[in-house]
N, C-alpha and C positions, 0 to 999 in steps of 0.2 A: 715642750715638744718631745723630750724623751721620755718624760712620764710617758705621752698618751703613744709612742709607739711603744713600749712595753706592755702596758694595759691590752694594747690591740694584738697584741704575739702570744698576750697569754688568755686570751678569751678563750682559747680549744681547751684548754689544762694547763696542768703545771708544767713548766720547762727547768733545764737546767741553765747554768750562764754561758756555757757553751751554745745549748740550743737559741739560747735568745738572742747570742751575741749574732750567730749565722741568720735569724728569723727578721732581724730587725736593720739590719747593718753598723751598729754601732760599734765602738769597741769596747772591748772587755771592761775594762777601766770606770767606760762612763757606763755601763748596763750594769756593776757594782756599787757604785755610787748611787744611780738611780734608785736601786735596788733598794739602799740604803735610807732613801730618804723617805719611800714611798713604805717600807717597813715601819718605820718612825709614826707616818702619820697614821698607822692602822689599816693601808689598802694592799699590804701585800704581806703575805707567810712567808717565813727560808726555813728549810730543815736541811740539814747536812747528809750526803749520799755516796756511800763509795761505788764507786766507776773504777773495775780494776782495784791498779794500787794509788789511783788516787779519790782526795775526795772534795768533790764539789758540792757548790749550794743550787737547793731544787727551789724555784721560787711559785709559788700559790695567789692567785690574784683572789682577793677578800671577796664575799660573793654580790656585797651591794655594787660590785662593778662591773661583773657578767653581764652583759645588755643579752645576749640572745642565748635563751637556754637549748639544748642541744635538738630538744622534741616538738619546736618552734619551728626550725630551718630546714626545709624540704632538703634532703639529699639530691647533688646534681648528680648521673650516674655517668655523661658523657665525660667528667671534669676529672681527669686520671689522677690530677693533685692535689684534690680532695681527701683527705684524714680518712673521714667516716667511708671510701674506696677504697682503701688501703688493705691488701689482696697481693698475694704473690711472695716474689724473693727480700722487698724493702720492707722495713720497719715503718711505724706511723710517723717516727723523728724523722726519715731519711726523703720522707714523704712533706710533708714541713717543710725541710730545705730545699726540696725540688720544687715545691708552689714558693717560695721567696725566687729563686734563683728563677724562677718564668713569670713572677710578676715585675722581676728587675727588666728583665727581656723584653715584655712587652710594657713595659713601662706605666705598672700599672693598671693598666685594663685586663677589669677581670674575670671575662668570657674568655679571653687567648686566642680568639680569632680572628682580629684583625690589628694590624698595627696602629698606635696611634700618630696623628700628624707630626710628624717632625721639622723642626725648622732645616732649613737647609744649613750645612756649613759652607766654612767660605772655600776648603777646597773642592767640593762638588755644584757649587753654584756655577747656573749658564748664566754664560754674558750676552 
């Protein structure tokens, strides 16, 4: 299960383990490990990258695991958290974290236009 959400964070490109760690919700720990293992069996690159004064690892998804190449996937233009719209004062990363943090939002559903069903909890349930 945490292979295939890193697999699925690094379908755009390559990230760093900060980027993956915010893209995927994992933590650092196990997205290094993963990392780790998935390095091992030949499905993922690490190259080392200073940031600042420090230095982190960039990880590369091998390419027999890119399912949709980038000239394949129509650009949505209304979709503001889309990469390839990625225009203005943020970055493509800061862009990335904003479609995570509004796919957490809407839990998921990835039009962003309507909520999906939620159960009720037990302090808002009518009796």
């Amino acid at each position: 299960m945490t292979q295939a959400a890193l697999i699925k964070a690094l379908q755009n490109g390559p990230l760093t383990s900060k980027e993956a760690e915010d893209l995927t919700g994992m933590s650092r720990s196990t997205v290094l490990s993963t990392a780790k293992k998935m390095r091992y069996k030949g499905d993922l690159s690490t190259e080392q990258v200073r940031i600042g004064r420090f230095t982190v690892a960039r990880y590369t998804l091998a390419e027999h695991l890119i399912e949709n190449k980038k000239s394949n996937v129509p650009a949505n233009k209304l979709n503001p958290f889309d990469i390839r719209n990625a225009q203005g004062i943020f970055t493509p990363t800061e862009y990335r974290i904003m479609n995570a943090q509004a796919r957490n939002f809407y839990k998921g559903n990835p039009s962003f236009t309507t909520y999906s069903k939620a159960v009720p909890s037990e302090n808002n349930r009518q009796t």
